[in-house]
Structures are given as C-alpha cells and as structure tokens.
C-alpha positions in Angstrom: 23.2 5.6 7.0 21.8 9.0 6.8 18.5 10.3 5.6 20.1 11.8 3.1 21.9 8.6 2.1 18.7 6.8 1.8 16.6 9.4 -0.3 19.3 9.6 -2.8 19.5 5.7 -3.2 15.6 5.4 -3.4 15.6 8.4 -6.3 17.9 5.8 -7.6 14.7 3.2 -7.6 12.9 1.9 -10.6 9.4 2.6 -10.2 8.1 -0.7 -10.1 11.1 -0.6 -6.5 9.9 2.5 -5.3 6.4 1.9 -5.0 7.2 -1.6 -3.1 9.2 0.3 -0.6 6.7 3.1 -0.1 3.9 0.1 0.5 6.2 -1.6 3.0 6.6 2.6 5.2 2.8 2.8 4.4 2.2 -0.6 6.2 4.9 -0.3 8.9 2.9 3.1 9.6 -0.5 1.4 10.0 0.8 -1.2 12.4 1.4 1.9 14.5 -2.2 3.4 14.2 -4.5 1.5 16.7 -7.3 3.6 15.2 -6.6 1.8 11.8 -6.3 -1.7 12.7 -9.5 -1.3 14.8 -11.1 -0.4 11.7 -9.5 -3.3 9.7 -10.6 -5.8 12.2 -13.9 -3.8 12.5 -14.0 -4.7 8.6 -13.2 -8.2 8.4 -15.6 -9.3 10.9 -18.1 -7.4 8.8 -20.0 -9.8 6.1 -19.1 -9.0 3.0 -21.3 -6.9 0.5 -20.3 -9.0 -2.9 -21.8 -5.4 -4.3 -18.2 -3.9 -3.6 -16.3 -6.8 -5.2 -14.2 -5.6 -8.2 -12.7 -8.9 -10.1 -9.1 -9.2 -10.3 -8.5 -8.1 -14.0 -9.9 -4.7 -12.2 -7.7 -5.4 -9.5 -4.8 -4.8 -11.2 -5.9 -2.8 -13.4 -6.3 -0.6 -10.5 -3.1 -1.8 -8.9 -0.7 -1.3 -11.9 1.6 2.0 -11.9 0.4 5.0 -13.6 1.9 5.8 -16.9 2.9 9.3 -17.6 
C-alpha cells in the first residue's frame, strides 16, 4: 500500500479514528527517542507533586476533541 493509499483512507477517518491512529504514530515515534523515554523513566521515579494533579473530569475535559 502506498503513501498515498494510506493518506487518502485516513482523510476518510472520523475524527474520533483519526486522532487514535495519530496517538498510536505519536507513541510508535517515542519508543524510538531514547532521549524521551529517559525522561519518562526520569519522571516516574520522581515522587509525585499531588500540586500537578488535575482530577479526571479535567482529564477529559482536556482529552476530548476540539469542536469547531
């Protein structure tokens, strides 16, 4: 299948599609970048600041797709 192949079917996406597939390249990306996943592990073995929390109505509030 050719890149052009795949762009057309993913035009074709819902949104709600789209944005699953373009977390799943952003995520297949950052298993690629050592510096990132240094700085992941860097964070989880960092305690937590409950400061930073947001709860999860914020969450995905944050999260949802923008309208418009």
């Amino acid at each position: 299948m050719s890149i052009e192949v795949l762009k057309k079917e993913l035009a074709g996406l819902a949104d709600q599609d789209r944005s699953q597939i373009m977390a799943y390249l952003v995520s297949l990306q950052d298993l690629q970048n050592d510096s990132y996943l240094a700085g992941l592990a860097r964070k989880i073995d960092t305690p937590a600041d409950s400061s930073r929390w947001v709860g999860l109505d914020e969450f995905d509030r944050r999260l949802a797709p923008k309208k418009g």
